[in-house]
C-alpha positions in Angstrom: -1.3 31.2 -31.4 -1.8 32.8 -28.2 -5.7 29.9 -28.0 -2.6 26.6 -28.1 -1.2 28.4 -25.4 -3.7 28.4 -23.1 -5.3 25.0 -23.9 -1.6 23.8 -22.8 -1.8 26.0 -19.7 -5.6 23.8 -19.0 -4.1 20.7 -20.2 -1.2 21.5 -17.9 -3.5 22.7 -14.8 -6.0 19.5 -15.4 -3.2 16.9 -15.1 -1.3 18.3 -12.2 -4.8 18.4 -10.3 -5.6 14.6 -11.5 -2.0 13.9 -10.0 -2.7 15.8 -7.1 -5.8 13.9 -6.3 -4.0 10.5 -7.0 -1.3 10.7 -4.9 -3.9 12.0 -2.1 -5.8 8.9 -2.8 -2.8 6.7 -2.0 -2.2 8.3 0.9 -5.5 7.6 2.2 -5.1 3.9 0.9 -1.7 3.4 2.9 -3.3 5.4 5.9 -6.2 2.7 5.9 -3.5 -0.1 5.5 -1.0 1.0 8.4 -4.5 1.4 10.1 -5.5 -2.3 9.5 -2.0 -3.2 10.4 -1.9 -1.7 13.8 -5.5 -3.2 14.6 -4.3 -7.0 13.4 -1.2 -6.5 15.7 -3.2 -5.4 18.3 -5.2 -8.0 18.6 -2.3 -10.6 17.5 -1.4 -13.5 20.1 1.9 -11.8 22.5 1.9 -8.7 20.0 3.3 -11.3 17.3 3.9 -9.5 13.9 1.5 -11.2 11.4 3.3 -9.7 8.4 4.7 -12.1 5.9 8.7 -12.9 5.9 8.9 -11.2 9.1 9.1 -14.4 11.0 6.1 -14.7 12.4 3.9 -17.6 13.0 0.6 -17.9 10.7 -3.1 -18.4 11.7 -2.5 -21.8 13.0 0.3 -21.0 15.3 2.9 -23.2 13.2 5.8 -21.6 12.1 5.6 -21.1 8.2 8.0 -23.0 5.9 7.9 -23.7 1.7 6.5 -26.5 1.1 8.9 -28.1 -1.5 12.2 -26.9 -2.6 12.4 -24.3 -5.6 14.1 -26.0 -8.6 17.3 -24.2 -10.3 
């Protein structure tokens, strides 16, 4: 009885440092992501977001629109 309860207490210990670790890796993911962002808007025409449905023009400096009409 008293070996199931510690195996839980590792099992237990072992997935709260896994989720530990992946949440620490997302942070370094967005980190590197609002990193790139600030560098593209940096070096962006006027300081022009480049992000998409912000309004902002695309690589070509035409304004984005769909090109056909969605269907019902």
């Amino acid at each position: 009885m008293h070996f199931d309860y510690e195996l839980s207490q590792i099992r237990n210990a072992e997935l709260l440092r896994q989720a530990e670790q992946e949440r620490l890796a997302r942070e370094v993911r967005r980190g590197r992501r609002a990193a790139r962002r600030e560098a593209a808007e940096g070096t962006a025409d006027g300081g022009t977001s480049q992000a998409f449905g912000t309004g902002g023009e695309s690589h070509t400096g035409r304004p984005w629109r769909q090109r056909f009409l969605r269907t019902a």
